[in-house]
C-alpha positions in Angstrom: 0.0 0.0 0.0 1.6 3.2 -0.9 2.4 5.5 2.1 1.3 9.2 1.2 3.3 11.9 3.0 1.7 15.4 3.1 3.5 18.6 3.2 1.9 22.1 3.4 2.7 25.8 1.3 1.7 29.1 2.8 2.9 32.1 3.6 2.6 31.6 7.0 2.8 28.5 10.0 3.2 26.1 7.0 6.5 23.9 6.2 7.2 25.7 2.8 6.5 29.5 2.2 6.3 28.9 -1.5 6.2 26.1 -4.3 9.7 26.9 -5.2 11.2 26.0 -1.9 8.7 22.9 -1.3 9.8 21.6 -4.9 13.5 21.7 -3.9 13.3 19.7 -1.1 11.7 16.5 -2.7 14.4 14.3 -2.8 15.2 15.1 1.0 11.4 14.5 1.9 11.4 11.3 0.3 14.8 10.2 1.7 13.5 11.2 5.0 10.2 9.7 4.7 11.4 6.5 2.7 14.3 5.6 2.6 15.1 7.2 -0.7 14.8 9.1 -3.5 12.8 5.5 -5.6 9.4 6.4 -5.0 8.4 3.4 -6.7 10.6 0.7 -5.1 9.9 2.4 -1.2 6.2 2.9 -2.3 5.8 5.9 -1.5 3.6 9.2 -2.6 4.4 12.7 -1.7 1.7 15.5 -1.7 1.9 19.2 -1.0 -1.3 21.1 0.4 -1.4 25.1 -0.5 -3.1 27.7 1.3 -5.4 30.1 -1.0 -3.1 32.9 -1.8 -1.0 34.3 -4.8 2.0 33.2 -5.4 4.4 35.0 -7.9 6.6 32.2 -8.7 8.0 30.0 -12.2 8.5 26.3 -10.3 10.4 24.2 -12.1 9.7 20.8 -11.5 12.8 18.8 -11.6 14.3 15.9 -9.4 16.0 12.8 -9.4 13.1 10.8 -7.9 11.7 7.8 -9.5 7.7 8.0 -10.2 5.2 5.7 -11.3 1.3 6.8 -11.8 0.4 6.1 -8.3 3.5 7.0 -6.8 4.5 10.5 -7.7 4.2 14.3 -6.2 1.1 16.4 -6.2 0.6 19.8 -5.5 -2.9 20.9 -4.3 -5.0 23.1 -2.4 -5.3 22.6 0.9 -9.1 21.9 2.7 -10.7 25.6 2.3 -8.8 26.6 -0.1 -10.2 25.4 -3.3 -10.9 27.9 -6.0 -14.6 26.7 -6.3 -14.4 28.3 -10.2 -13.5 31.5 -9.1 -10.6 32.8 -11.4 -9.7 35.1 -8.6 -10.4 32.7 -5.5 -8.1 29.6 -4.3 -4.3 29.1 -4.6 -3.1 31.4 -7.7 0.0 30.7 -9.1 1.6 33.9 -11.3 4.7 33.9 -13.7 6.4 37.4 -14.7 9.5 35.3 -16.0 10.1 35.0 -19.7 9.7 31.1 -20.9 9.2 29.4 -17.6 5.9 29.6 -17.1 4.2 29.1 -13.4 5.1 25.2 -13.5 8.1 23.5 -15.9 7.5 20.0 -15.6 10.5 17.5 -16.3 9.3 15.4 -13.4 7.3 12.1 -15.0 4.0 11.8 -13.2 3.6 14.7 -11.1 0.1 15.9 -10.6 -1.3 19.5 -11.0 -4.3 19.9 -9.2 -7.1 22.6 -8.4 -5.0 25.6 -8.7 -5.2 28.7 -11.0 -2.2 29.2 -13.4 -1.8 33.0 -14.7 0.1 35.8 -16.0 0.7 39.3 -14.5 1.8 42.4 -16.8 5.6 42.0 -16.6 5.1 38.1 -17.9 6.9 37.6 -21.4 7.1 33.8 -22.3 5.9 32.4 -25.4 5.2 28.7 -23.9 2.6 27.8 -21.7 1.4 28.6 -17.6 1.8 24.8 -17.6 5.1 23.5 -19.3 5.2 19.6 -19.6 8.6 18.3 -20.9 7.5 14.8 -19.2 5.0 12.0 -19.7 1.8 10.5 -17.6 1.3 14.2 -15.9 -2.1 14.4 -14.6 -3.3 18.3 -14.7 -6.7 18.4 -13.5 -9.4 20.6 -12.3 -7.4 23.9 -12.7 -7.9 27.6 -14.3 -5.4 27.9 -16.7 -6.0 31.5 -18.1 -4.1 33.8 -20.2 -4.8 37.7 -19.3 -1.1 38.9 -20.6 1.8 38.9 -22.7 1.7 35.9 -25.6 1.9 32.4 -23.5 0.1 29.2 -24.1 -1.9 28.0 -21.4 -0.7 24.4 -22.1 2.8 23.7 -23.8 4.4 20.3 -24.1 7.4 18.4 -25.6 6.3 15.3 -24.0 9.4 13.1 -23.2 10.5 10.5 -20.6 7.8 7.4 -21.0 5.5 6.4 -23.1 2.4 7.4 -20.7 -0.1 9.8 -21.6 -0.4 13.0 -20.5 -4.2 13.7 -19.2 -5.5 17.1 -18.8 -9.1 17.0 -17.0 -11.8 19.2 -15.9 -9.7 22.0 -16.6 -10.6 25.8 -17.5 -8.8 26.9 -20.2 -8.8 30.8 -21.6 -6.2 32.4 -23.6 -7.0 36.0 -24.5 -4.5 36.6 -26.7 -3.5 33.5 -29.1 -4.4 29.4 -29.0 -4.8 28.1 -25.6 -2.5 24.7 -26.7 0.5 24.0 -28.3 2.0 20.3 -28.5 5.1 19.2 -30.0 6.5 15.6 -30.8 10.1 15.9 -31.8 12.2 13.2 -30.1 10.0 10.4 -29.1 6.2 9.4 -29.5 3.6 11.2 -27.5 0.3 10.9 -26.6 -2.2 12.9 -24.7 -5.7 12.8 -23.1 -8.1 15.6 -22.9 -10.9 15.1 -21.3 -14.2 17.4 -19.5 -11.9 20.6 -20.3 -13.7 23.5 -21.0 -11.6 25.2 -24.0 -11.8 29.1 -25.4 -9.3 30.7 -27.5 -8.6 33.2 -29.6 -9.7 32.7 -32.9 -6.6 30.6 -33.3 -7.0 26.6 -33.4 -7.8 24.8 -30.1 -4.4 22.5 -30.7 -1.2 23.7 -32.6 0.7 20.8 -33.2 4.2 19.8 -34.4 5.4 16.4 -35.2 8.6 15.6 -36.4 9.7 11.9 -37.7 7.6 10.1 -34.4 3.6 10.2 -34.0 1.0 12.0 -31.5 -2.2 10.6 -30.5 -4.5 12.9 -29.2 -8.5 11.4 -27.5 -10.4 14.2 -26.8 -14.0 13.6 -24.9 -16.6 15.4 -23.6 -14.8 18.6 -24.1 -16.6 22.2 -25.0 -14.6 24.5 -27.2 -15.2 28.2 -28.4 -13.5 31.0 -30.0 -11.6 29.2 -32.1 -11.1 28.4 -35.7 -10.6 24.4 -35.5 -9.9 21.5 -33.0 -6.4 21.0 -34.4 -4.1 23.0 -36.9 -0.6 21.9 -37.6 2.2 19.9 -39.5 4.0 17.0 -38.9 7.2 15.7 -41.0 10.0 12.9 -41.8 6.8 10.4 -42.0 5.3 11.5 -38.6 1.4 11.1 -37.8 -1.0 13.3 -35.9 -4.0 11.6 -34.8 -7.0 12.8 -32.7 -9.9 10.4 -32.1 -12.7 10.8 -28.9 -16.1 11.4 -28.7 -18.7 13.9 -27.7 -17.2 17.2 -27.9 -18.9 20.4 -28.8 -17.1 23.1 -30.7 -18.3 26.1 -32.0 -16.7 25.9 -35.4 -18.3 24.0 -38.6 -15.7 21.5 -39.8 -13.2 21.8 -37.6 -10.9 19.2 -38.0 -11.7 16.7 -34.9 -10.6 14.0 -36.7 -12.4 10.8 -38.6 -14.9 9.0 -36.2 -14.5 11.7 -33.5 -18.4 12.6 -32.9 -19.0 16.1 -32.3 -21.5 18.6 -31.9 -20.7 22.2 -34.3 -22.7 24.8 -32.8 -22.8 28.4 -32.4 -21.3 29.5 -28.4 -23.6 32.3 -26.9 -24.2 33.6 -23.8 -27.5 35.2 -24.5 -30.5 33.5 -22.7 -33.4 34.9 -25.4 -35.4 32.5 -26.6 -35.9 31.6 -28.9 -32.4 31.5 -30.2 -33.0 31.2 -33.9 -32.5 28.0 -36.2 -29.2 26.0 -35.8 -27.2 24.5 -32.4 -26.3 26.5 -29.8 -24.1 26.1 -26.7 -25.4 28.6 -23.8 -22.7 29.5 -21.7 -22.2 31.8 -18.5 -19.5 34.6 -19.4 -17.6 34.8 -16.2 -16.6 31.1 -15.8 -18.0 29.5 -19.2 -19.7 27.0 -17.6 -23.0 25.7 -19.4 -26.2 27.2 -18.4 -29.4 24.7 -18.1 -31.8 26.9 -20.2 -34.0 26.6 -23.0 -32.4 26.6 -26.5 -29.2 25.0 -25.1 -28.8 22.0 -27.7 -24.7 21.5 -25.5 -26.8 20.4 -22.7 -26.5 17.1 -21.2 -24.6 15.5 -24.5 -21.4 14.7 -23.3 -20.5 10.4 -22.6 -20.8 9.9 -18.4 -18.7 7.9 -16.6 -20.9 4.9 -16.6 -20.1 4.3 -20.2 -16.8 5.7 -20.5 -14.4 5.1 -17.4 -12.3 7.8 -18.7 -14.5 10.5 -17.8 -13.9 11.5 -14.2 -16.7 10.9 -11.9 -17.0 14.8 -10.1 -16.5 18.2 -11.9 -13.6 21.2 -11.5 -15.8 21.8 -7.9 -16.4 18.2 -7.2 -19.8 18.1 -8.4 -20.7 14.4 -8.9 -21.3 12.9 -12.5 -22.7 9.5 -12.8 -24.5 7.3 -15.8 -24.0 7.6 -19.0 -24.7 11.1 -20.1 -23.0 14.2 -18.8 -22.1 18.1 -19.5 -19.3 18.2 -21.7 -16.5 21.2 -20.5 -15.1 21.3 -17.0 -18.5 22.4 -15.2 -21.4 19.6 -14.2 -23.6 22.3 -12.3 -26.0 24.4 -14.1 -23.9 27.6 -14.2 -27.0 30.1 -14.6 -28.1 31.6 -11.3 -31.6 33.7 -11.6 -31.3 37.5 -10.7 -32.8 38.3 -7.4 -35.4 40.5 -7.2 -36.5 42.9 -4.8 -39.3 44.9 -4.2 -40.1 48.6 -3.1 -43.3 50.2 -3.4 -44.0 54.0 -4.1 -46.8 55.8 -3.1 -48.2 58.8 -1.2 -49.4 57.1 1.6 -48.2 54.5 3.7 -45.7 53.2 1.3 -41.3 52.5 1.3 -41.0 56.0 -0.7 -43.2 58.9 -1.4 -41.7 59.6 -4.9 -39.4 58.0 -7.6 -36.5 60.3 -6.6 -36.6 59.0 -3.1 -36.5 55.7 -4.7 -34.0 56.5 -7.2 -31.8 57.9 -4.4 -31.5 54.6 -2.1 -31.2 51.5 -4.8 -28.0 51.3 -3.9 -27.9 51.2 -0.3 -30.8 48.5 -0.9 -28.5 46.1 -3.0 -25.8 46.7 -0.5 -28.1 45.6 2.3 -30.8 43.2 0.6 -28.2 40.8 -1.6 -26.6 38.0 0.2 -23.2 38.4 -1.0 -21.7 35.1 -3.9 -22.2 34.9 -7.3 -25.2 36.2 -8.5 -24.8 37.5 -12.0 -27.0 40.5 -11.5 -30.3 41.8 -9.8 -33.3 43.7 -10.4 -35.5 45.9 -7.8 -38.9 46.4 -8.7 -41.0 49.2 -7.3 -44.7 48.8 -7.8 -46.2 52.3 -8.0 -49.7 53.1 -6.2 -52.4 55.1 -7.7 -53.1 58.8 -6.1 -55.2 61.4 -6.9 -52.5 64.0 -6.6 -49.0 64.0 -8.3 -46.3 62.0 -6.5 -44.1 64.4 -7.4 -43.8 68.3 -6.3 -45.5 70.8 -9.6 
């Protein structure tokens, strides 16, 4: 049975005060804890717990430890401190460095989980917040999202062994250019992307470039928007790119999934009018793209479940549960829409909250301030039902 040892990050009372210094003392930790730096022969797992914060860091994730895919180092949040889809919540990693990026990954198996990956304005690399120059990484449930400068949010030269990469239940949003970029230049390389909610920038989902070896890419249950095809790219020397998967919804009309890949082509929108007009449509909450359960939305509810495809993870990028053999396709299981909250005021002459509309007028926003229960509504409304009088409400 492996033996997990946890280690905290935080700024304060915690064993590391920042990723950096936790990463370099691995192969210590796991001579400590087991004996050496073999994870796989002492069985043994090492995980690192964050406090929410943000740290302005590029971690570069290199050791001599030995790692297998269930013994291998994770970083996480700690209890608390999960993101909960918030782009400005949970434990935020930053990079202002050129090319590093906020984690550069030569370490085989480590796992990336349930953090948010970004750039600040002095950032100036043109690879990715996540870097992988390793095989069978596991990045999952994160916000990956591109605000400045010209970085990828994923990057990879895949090396090391022949396990796939899996990216799952991730967030990704690039403002500025494609949100992936793989390369296959010195061995074979495959990848997994599955539940990731995708948006780009009118550039392809995927650049890819393979060179004399092969890439095998399965996308499912994946949503994708704002971009001009699944996969654009070239490949050389006899080298083959290959995507196959099922259920993904993309907002592009032949866009290059691949042969047998099934797919939904629909137009991305995050108007709720219905009706919507003729065609597909994928409805989709700005702030945190996640799919909104209304009328009209033909994305809803088409992606594979776990019950019929064991590759699909069985909770959300919140831990939202997904079970059977239908789910939401993108990062989010939940119903993303939450309905504005209305309150009411009355005007009148007599006996009412306000004599006139100016009164009214004047104190909306002291009643928002006091009436909303603070999270994430999208918006509100106040209503003020006027009353009938005989004399005008306001002064002549």
């Amino acid at each position: 049975m492996v033996t997990v040892v946890t280690k905290t990050i935080g700024p304060t009372g915690r064993d590391y005060a920042t990723f950096t210094l936790a990463e370099a003392a691995v192969e210590s930790i796991a001579t400590a804890e087991f004996g050496g730096t073999d994870l796989v022969a002492n069985d043994g797992a090492i995980v690192f717990e964050a406090d929410a914060g943000t740290y302005v860091q590029s971690v570069n994730v290199s050791s001599s430890l030995t790692t297998d895919a269930t013994r291998q180092v994770t970083y996480k949040p700690a209890a608390g401190s999960e993101h909960g889809g918030d782009f400005n919540a949970g434990v935020r990693v930053v990079f202002n460095t050129a090319r590093n990026g906020c984690f550069d990954i030569a370490d085989d198996f480590t796992h990336i989980v349930g953090l948010v990956c970004t750039t600040d304005t002095g950032a100036v690399g043109n690879r990715g917040l996540i870097q992988a120059n390793a095989s069978g990484l596991l990045v999952e449930g994160c916000i990956l999202q591109v605000e400045h400068s010209t970085p990828w949010c994923l990057w990879s030269n895949q090396g090391g062994s022949t396990a796939a990469n899996v990216y799952q239940n991730n967030l990704l949003r690039n403002a500025n250019r494609r949100p992936i970029s793989l390369y296959s230049i010195a061995a074979p390389t495959s990848h997994k992307f599955i539940n990731n909610t995708i948006e780009g920038h009118g550039d392809p989902a995927i650049f890819y470039q393979v060179l004399g070896n092969s890439m095998t890419v399965e996308a499912v249950n994946n949503f994708t928007f704002n971009v001009n095809n699944w996969a654009q790219g070239y490949s050389s020397g006899g080298a083959t790119f290959t995507t196959t998967g099922s259920n993904n919804v993309i907002d592009v009309v032949g866009s290059n999934m691949g042969a047998g890949v099934a797919i939904l082509e629909c137009t991305a929108t995050t108007s709720f009018s219905t009706p919507l007009g003729s065609g597909d449509f994928a409805v989709y909450m700005g702030s945190n793209a996640s799919l909104a359960n209304v009328t009209g939305n033909d994305a809803w509810g088409v992606g594979v479940g776990p019950g019929t495809n064991s590759d699909v993870p069985t909770t959300d990028i919140n831990g939202v549960a997904r079970s059977g053999a239908s789910c939401n396709p993108g990062a989010f299981e939940a119903d993303g829409f939450v309905a504005p909250t209305v309150i009411t005021r009355t005007i009148g002459p007599t006996g009412r909250d306000y004599a006139t509309f100016t009164l009214a007028e004047a104190d909306t926003s002291i009643i928002g301030t006091s009436e909303l229960v603070p999270g994430p509504t999208p918006c509100c409304q106040t209503s003020f039902p006027v009353t009938s009088a005989s004399e005008p409400l306001l002064p002549m």
